[in-house]
Every structure is written in C-alpha cells, then in structure tokens.
C-alpha positions as CSV (number, residue, x, y, z in Angstrom):
1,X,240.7,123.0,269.0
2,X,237.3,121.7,269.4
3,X,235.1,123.4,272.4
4,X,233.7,121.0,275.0
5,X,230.5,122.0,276.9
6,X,230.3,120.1,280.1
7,X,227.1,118.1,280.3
8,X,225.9,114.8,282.5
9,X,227.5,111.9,281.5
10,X,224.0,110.5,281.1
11,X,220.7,112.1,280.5
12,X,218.3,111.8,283.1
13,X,215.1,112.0,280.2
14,X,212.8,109.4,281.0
15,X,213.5,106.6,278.8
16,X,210.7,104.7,276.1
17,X,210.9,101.1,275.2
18,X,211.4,100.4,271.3
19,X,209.7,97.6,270.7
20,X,211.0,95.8,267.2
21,X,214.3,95.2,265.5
22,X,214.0,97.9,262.7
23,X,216.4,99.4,264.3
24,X,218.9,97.0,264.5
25,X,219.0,96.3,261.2
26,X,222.4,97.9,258.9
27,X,222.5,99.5,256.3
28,X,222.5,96.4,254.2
29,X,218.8,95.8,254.5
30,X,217.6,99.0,253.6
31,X,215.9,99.8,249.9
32,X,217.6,103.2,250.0
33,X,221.0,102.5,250.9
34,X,223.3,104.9,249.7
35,X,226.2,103.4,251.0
36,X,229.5,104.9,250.1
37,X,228.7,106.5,247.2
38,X,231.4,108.4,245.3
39,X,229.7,111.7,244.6
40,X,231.1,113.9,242.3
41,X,228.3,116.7,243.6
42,X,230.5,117.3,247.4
43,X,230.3,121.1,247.6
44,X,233.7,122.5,249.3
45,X,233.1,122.5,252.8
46,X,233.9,125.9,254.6
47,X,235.2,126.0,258.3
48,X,232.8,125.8,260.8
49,X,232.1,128.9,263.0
50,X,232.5,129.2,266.5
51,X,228.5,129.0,267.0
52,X,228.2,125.8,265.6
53,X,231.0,124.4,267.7
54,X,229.6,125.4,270.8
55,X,226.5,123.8,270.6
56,X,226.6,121.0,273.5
57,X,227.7,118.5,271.1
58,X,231.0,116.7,270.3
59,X,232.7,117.4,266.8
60,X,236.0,115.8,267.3
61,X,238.8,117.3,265.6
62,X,242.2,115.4,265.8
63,X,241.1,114.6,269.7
64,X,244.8,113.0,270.1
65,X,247.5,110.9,268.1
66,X,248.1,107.3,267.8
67,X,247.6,105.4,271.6
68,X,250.8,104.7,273.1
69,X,252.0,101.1,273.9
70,X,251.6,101.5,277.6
71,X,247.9,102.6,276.8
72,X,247.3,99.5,274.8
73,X,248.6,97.5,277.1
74,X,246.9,97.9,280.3
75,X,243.7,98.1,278.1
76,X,243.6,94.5,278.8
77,X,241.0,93.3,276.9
78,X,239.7,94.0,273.4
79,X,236.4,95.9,274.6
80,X,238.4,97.6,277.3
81,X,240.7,98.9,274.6
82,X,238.2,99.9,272.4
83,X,237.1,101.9,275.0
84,X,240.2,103.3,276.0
85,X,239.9,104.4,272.2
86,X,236.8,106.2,272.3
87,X,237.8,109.6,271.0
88,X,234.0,110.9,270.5
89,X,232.7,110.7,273.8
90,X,229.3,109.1,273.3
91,X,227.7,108.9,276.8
92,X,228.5,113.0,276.6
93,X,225.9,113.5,273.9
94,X,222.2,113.8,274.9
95,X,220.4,113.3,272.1
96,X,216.7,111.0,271.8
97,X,217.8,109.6,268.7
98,X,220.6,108.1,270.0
99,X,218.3,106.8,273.0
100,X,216.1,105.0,270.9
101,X,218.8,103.3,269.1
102,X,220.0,102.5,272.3
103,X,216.8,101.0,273.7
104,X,216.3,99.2,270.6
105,X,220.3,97.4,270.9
106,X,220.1,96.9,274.9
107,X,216.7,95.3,274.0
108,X,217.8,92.7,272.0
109,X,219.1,90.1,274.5
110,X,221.5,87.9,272.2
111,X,222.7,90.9,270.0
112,X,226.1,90.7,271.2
113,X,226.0,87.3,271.8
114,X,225.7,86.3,268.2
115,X,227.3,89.6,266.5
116,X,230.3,89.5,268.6
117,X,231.0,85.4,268.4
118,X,231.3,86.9,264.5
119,X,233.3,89.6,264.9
120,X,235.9,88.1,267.3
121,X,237.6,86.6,264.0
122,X,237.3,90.1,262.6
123,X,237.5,93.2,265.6
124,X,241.0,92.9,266.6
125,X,242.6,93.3,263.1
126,X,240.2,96.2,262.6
127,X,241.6,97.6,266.0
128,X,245.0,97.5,264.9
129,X,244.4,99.1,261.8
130,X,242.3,101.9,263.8
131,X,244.9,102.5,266.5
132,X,248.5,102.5,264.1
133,X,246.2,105.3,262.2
134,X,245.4,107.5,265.6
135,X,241.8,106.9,264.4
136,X,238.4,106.7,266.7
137,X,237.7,103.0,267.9
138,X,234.7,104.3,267.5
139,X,234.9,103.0,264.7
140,X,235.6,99.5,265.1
141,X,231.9,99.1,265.6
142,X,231.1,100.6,262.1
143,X,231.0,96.8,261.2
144,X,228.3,96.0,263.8
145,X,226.4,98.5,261.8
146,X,226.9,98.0,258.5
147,X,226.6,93.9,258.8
148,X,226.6,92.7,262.1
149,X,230.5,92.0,261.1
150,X,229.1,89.3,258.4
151,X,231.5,89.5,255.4
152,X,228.8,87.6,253.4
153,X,226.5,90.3,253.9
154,X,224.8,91.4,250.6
155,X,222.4,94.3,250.5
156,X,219.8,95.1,248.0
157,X,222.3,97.7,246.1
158,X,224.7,95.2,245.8
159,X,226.8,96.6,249.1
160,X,228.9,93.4,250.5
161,X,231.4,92.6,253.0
162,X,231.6,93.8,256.5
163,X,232.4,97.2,255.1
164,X,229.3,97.3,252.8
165,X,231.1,98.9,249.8
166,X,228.8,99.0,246.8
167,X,230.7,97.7,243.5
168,X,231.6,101.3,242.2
169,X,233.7,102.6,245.8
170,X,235.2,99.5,245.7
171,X,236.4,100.2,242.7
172,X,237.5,103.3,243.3
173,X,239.6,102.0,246.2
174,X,240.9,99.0,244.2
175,X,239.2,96.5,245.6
176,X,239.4,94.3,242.6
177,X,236.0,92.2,241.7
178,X,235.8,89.3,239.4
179,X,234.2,85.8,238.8
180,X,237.2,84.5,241.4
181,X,237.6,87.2,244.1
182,X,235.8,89.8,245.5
183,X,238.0,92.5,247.5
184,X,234.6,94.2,249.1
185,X,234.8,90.5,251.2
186,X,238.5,90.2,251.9
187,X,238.9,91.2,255.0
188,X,242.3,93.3,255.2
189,X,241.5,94.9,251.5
190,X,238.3,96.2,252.5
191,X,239.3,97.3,256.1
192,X,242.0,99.1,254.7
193,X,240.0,100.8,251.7
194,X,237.5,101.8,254.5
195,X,239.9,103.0,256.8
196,X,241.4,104.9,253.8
197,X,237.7,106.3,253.0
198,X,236.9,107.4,256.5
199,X,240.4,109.3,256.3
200,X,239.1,111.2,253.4
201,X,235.8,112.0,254.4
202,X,237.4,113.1,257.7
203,X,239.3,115.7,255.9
204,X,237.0,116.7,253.5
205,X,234.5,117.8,256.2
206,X,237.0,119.7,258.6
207,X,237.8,116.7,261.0
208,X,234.1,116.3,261.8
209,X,234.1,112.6,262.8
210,X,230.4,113.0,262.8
211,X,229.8,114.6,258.9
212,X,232.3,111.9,258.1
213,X,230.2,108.7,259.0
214,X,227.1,110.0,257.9
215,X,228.9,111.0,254.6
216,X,230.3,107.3,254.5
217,X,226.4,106.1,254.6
218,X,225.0,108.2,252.0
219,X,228.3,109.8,250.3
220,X,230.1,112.8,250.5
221,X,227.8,114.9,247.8
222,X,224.8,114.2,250.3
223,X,226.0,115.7,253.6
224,X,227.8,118.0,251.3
225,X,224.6,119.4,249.9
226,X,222.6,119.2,253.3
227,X,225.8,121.5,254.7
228,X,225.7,124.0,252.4
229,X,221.8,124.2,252.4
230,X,221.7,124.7,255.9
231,X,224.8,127.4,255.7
232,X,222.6,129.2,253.1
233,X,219.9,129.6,255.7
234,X,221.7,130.8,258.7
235,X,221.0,127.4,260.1
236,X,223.8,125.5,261.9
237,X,225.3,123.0,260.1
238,X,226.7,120.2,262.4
239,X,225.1,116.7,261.5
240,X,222.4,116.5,264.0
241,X,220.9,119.6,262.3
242,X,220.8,118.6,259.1
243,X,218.4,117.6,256.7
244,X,219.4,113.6,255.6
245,X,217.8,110.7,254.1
246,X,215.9,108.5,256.7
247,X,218.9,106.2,256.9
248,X,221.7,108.5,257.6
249,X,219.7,110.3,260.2
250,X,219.6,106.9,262.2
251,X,222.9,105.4,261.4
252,X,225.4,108.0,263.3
253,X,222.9,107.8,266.4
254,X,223.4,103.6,265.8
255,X,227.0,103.7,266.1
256,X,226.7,106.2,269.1
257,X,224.5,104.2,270.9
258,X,226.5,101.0,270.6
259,X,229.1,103.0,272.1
260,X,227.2,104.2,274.8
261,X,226.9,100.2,275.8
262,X,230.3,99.2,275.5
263,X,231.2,102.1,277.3
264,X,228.9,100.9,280.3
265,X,227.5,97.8,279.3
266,X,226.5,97.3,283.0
267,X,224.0,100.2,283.1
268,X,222.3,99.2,280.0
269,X,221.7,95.5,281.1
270,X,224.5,94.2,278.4
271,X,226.7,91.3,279.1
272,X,229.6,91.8,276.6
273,X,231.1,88.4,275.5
274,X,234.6,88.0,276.7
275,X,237.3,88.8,274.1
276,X,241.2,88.6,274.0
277,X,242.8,91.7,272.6
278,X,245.3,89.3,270.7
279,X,245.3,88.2,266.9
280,X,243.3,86.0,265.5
281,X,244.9,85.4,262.1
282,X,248.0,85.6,260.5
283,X,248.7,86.0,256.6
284,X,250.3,83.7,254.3
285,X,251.2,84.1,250.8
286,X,250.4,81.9,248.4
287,X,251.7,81.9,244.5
288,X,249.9,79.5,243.0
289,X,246.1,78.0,243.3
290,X,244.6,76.5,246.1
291,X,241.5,74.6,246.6
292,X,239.7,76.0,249.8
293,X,238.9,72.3,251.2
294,X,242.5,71.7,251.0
295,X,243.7,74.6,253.1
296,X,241.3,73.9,255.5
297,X,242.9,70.2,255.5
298,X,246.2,71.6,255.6
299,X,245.3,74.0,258.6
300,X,243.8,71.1,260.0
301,X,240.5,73.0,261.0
302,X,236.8,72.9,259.3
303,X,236.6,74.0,255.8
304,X,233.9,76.1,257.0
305,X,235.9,78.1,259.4
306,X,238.9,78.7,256.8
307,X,236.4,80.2,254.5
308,X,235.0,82.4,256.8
309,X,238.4,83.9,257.5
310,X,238.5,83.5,253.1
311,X,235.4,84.4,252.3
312,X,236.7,87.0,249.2
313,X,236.7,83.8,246.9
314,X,234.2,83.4,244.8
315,X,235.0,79.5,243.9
316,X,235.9,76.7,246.0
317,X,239.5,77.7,245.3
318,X,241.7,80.6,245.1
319,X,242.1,82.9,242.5
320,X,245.0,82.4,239.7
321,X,248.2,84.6,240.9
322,X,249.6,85.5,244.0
323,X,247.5,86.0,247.1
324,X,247.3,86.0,250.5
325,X,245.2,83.3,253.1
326,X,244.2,84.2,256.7
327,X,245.2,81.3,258.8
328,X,244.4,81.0,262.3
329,X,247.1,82.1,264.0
330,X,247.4,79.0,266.4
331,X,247.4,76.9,263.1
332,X,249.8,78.8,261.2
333,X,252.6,76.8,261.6
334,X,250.5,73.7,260.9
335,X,249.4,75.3,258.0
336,X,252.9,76.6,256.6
337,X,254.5,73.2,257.4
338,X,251.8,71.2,255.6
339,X,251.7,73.3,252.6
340,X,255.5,73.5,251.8
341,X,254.9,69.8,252.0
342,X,252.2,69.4,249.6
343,X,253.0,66.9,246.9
344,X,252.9,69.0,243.5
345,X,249.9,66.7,242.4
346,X,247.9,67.6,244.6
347,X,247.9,71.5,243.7
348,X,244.8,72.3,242.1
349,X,244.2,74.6,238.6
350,X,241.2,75.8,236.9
351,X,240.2,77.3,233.9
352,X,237.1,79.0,232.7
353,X,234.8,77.4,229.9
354,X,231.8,79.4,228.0
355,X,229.3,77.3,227.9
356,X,228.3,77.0,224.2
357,X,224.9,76.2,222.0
358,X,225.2,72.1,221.8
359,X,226.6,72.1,224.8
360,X,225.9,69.1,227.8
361,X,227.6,68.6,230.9
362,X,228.4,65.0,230.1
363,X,230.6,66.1,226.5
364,X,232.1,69.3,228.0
365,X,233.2,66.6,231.2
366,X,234.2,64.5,227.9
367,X,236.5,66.5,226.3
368,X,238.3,67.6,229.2
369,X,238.8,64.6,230.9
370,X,237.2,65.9,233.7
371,X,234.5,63.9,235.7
372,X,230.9,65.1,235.7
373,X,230.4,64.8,239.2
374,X,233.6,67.0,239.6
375,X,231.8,69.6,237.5
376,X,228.5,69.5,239.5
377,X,230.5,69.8,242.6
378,X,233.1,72.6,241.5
379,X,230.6,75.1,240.1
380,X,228.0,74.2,242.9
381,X,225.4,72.8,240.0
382,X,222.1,71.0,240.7
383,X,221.2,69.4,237.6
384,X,223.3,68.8,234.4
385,X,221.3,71.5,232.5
386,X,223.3,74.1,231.5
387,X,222.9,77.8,229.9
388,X,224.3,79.5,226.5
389,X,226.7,81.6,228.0
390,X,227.0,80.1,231.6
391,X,230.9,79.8,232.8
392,X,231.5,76.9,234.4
393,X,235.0,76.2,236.4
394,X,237.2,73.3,234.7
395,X,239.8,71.8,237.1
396,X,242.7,70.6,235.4
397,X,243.8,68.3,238.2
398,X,241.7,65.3,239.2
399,X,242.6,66.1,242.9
400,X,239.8,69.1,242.7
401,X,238.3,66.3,244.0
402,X,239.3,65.9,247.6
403,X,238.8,63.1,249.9
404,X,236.3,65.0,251.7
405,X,233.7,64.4,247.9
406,X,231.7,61.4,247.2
407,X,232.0,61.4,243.6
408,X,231.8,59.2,240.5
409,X,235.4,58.5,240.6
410,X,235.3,56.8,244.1
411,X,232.5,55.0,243.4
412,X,234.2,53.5,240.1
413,X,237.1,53.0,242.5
414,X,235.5,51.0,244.8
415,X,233.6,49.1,241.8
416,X,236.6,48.5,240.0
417,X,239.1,48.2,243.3
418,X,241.4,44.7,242.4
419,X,241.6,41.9,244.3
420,X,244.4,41.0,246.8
421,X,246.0,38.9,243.9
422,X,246.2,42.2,241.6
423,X,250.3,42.9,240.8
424,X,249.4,45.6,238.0
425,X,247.5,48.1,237.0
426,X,247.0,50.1,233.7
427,X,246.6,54.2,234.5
428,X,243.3,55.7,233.0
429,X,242.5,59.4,232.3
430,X,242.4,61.7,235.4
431,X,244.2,59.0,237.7
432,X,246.9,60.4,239.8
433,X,249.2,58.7,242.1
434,X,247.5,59.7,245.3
435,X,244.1,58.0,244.0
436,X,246.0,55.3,243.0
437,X,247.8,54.4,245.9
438,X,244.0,55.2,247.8
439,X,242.4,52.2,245.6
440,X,244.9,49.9,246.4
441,X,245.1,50.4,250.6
442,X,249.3,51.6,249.7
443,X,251.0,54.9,250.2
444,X,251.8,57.0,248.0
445,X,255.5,56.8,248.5
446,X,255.6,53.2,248.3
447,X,254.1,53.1,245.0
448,X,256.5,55.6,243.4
449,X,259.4,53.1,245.3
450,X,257.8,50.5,243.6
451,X,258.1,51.8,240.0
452,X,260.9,54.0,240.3
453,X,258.8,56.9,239.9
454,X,261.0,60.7,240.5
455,X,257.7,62.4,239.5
456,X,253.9,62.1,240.0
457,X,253.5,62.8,236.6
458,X,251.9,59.9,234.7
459,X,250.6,58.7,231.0
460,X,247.1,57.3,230.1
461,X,248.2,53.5,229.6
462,X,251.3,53.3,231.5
463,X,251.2,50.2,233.7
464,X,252.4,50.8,237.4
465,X,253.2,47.6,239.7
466,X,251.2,47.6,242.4
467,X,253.3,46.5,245.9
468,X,251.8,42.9,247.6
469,X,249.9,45.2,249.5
470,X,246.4,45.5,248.1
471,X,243.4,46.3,249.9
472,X,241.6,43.2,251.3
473,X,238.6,42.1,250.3
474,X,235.6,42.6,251.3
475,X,234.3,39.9,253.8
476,X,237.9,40.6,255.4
477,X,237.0,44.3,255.7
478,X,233.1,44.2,257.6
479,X,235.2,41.6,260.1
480,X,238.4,44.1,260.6
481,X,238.3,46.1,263.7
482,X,239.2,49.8,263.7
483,X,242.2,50.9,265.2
484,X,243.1,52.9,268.3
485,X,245.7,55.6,267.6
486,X,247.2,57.7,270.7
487,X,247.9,61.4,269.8
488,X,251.4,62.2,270.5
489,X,252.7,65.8,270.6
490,X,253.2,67.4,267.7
491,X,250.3,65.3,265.8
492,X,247.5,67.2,263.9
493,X,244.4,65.4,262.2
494,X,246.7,66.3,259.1
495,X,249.6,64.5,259.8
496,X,247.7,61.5,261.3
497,X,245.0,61.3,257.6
498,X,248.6,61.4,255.7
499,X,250.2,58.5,258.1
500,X,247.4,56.0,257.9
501,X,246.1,56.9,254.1
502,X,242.5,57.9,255.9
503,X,240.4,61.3,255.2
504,X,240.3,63.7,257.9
505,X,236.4,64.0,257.6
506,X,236.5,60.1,258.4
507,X,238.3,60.9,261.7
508,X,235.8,63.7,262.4
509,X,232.6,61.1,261.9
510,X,234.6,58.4,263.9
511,X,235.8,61.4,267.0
512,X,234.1,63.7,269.2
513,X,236.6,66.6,268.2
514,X,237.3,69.4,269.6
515,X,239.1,72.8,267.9
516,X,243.0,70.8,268.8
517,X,243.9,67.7,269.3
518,X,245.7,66.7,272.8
519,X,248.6,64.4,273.7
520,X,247.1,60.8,274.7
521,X,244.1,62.0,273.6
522,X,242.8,58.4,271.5
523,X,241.2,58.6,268.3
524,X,239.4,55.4,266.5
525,X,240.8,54.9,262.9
526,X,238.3,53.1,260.7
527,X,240.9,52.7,257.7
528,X,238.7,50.6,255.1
C-alpha cells in the first residue's frame, strides 16, 4: 500500500515567469525523442524500499479500481470527470519542475483554447478506455503532451499520431503500417496499443505510475538503467531522483502540471473550454473500399472533418479489406442509411502501379482507361513528371472522381453535352450511368427505366436512349432562375444533392451552412 505524507495542497514557493513556448512543445518536436522505444536492455526492477516510498512524493500503486457508474455520472462534465479520475494527486507534489511547466502552460493564453477544440473529437473515447481499465485519467492528457491531441503529428524520428508511436512500437503492438493505412493515426488502434503499453510499463516498474510514463518517453531499458544505477549507489530511486535524458526529465513534470490546471483551472488563470462528457463518434464497418470524399458526402458533413476523425488513411480512400470509419455520432444514422443505399457504381477500387522506365502519366492514364486529371488528383501529383519506381494509385471506377473534382471529364462533358434534340447516345470508356444521367440534366433511375437497364454495368459502344429530358441549352440556362427548396424533416444535404441531381459542394457555395440543416430552413438550388 503506497505511504502518503501530508503536504499543502499548493506550495507557497514564490513563483518565476517562463517566458517562451519550449516548454510547451511534445515530445514530437524534439531531436532526441526516444519515444516508446522497445528496449530489450530493461534491467528487472526490484521492489522499492520503504525509504523511497516515504519520501513526500506520490508513487501510486493500484490507488483504486475501475470508477463506479454513480462516480461517472455526477462527474458531469468531461473535465470534471477527468478530475474525478485523477489517481496521482498532482497539486500534492511540490516540485519546481513541475512549477515551471506549469507557468509555461498557464502562460500560454489560447493553449487550451486551440488544443482542446482538437481533442474534443478525441478525449472522451480516450476516457472510456482509461476508466473500463481502472487506469489514471491522468492520463488522458498524455495526448496534450505528446501532440497537442493532433493525430497528424509527425516528429523528427518518425513518431506519429496522438500517441506518438515510432514505426517499430507500433509494430510491436500491431498497429499495422502500409502505403494505405497507418494504425499509429487511427485513433481507437493506437489508444488501445497505448493503453496496453502503459499497462506494461506499469507492471514492469512495480505500479509506479511515475517510472511508467517516463519509461513510455524514453523506453523501458532507459529508466530501467537509471534505476538500477541509482540502486547501485545507495541513492533512491523514484523518478524525480533519477538521472534521465533532458526530455524525460521535463515530460512527467508536463503532464503533472497540466494536471495541476485542470485540477484548479481557476487559480492558475485557465478558462477550460466547455466539454460534454458524451461520445463523439460511433464505429461503422465497412467491407469493401471507400473513397473518403464520399463518406464525408454520405455523412453529409465536410470532407475535412470525416478525415480528421479518419486520418489513418494514407490515400483519399480506404484501405482494401474490412475496416472500420468513425462517424459522428449525430450523423451515424445518416451515414448508415446513405451507404446501404449507395448504388454499386458508385463504390470505388484501387490498385497499385510501379511506375516503370518509359513511363508518362498520359500512357499509364492510356492503358488503364483512367483519366489523367483523375491520376493527378488521386495520388495528390503536381506535374505529370513521374519517378522509376514511384507508386501511383489507379482507380478502377470512374466515380474516384466525385462531383466535388473539376476534372477533364466534366469539362469534356460540358464540351460535348447534346443538345435538347439529342435521343441517343453511344457510351465511351470510363462512362458510368451516374455521369451519364449528370450530362444529360436526368436521373439516374430514369435512364436505366428508359433502357431497361437491371444493372449499372455498361459496354464501351452500347447506345443508351436518352429520355426527352436533356439539359437545356445554354442561353436558356444564364436566363433560368435558381430554385428555393424548403428543408423538411428528415432532409440532409445528401438526400436533397441525390433529389435534384446537384453536388453538395454547390449547395455549400450557394448556402450559408451550418453543421445540420433545420426544418423550413430555405436553401437556393442552382441546378445548371
């Protein structure tokens, strides 16, 4: 049972401004990041002896078990269960180093303002995970320190995500990494392979909390070493006496000290932004590909925001197989109805190509009946010039393209679109029904009534009859006005772009928009 000294719950040592953000920054930024390095090196770790527990400092050691519900409840909100969470007992440590992390946070006006509007996708998940363990929220704010809760973050060795693994841990706790996916950046691998990490360091240093995280920094062999050199000496051996690189020896006192302000945010001049302890996100299985532009479509939200709940793919779409999306949670049902919805055309695959010597973008676009401007937007390119060895991403759809692209397709559309007098038309390599019926001002639906179509599939040459319904010309179009449409419940910018054959991004450039749309609420439709 660990030994608690009684101290003041906050030092009375007069206090010295830090001017400067050094301190601030995670462990993503520094040159000698050592982050959760697998070290085969750990010494055994003996038991502590009673000396160095009783040393005025807290060494947690299975503090208490999982919260119970009634705890969690009257937590209320997100940073007051946090708190309710704390298991370490910051405030109780006096300790400069912790003070001038503290100063240097609390000095930084908009810290919490920007890092928490991040994290609020993020914390509550990460909460969840902490609590059903019986683990600090302590914590919780790890991320804070590792990446300001960025899952984007990238460090100079390579550490990403908002759990900073470096490519070899996240091996080691299978988070896969490949020219699709990258588990360090999902957000439910990686805060379950950290969560699983902490667990181990945990145990391998005697259910010292504090060896733990400073071992999670720099790896187990370090504080391992630093332990046993110490013990060698006589010298105690809890983490504030030891002998650690420059960056370990500040990142326990970081996490501490951002404890110490959520704990009283008041008396350290911290407005904490407002957060619901509910979930953001919900899961949903996929089994097939996905392009990322179309989920967000689906989910009826910015493609920006779905990728930041996504941000483990590596491509604009998701990885071949079986995986899961984070939805908002608001949007989930949007989302799930939408997809199961989703005409099997407009499903997206890709393959990888090798880029070989002879190779141009314009024959490998060629060959694969792809367009070039699809190739330049899929694999993000801004020239044609290519590399011996380069992999590009081939979709094998032409919807890779979504309505959201300006490509060279639409503009041949719109070049070639037929006149109101136009009865026929003769399919050409990478048309699909959708773009089609788009050209012509039809649906989709009426178009396969029209030809007696069961499938989308169709052949290079086949001629499709085209209703009386074609889109008028152009003098008629500058004089048409746009359309008023009144949202009634249930709509979503989804369901409206599929009614009136009109891109959702042409809604948002027509619409002040907010995050939902509202009953009565009246959009203008611009549908030529």
């Amino acid at each position: 049972m660990p030994f608690f000294v009684s101290t003041p719950r906050f030092s009375s040592r007069a206090l010295l401004l830090i001017a400067g953000l050094a301190f601030l920054a995670g462990c993503q930024t520094s040159p000698s990041q050592q982050a959760h390095r697998s070290d085969s090196g750990a010494e055994s770790i003996p038991t502590q002896t009673t000396y160095e527990r009783n040393r005025g400092i807290i060494l947690l050691k299975n503090a208490k078990g999982p919260r119970s519900e009634i705890e969690t409840i009257t937590a209320r909100t997100l940073w007051g269960r946090i708190r309710q969470g704390f298991m370490l007992d910051p405030t109780a440590i006096d300790n400069p180093r912790i003070d001038r992390q503290r100063l240097a946070y609390s000095s930084e006006s908009r810290y919490f303002e920007m890092t928490s509007k991040r994290s609020e996708r993020y914390l509550h998940y990460v909460v969840e995970q902490l609590d059903e363990r019986g683990m600090p929220l302590e914590l919780a704010l790890l991320p804070f320190v590792e990446s300001g809760y960025n899952p984007m973050a990238l460090s100079r060795s390579q550490a990403a995500g908002i759990w900073q693994f470096i490519p070899s841990t996240g091996k080691v706790f299978d988070l896969r990494q490949d020219s699709w996916y990258d588990g360090r950046r999902d957000i439910t691998a990686s805060t379950q392979a950290a969560l699983d990490y902490l667990s181990k360091l945990n145990e391998m240093f005697d259910g010292d909390w504090l060896l733990a995280i400073a071992a999670y920094n720099c790896g187990e062999g370090c504080v391992g070493r630093a332990v046993a050199a110490n013990r060698a000496k006589g010298l105690p051996a809890d983490y504030w006496s030891l002998d650690l690189p420059h960056e370990t020896m500040n990142y326990v006192p970081k996490l501490l000290a951002l404890s110490q302000i959520i704990e009283r945010p008041e008396l350290h001049g911290t407005v904490l932004p407002e957060l619901a302890d509910s979930p953001y996100f919900a899961a949903v299985t996929i089994e097939r590909q996905l392009d990322l532009h179309k989920a967000a479509e689906l989910a009826d939200i910015p493609t920006e925001d779905f990728i930041k709940l996504n941000p483990a793919f590596k491509q604009r779409v998701t990885a071949p197989g079986a995986y899961q999306l984070l939805v908002p949670i608001d949007r989930l049902e949007q989302f799930s109805t939408a997809l199961a919805e989703l005409p099997e055309d407009e499903h997206v695959k890709y393959q990888r190509y090798n880029v070989r010597a002879g190779d141009n973008l314009s024959q490998i676009a060629s060959r694969h009946n792809v367009k070039v401007s699809a190739l330049r937007e899929v694999n993000q390119l801004d020239s044609n010039l290519l590399r011996v060895g380069q992999v590009l991403m081939l979709p094998l759809s032409a919807n890779s393209l979504s309505a959201q692209v300006v490509s060279d397709q639409a503009v041949s559309a719109s070049r070639s679109a037929p006149s109101a007098t136009a009865t026929s038309y003769r399919v050409r390599p990478g048309d699909n029904l959708w773009e089609i019926a788009r050209k012509h001002g039809i649906s989709v639906a009426s178009l396969k009534q029209q030809n007696l179509l069961d499938t989308p599939a169709l052949q290079v040459g086949q001629t499709l009859k085209i209703p009386g319904q074609a889109r008028s010309s152009q003098a008629e179009q500058s004089t048409r006005k746009p359309i008023v449409y009144k949202v009634k419940p249930g709509d979503s910018l989804f369901s409206i772009a599929r009614q009136f054959n009109i891109a959702i991004d042409r809604i948002r450039e027509h619409n002040d928009l907010g995050r939902h749309l509202q009953p009565g609420q009246e959009l203008t439709l611009n549908l030529y």
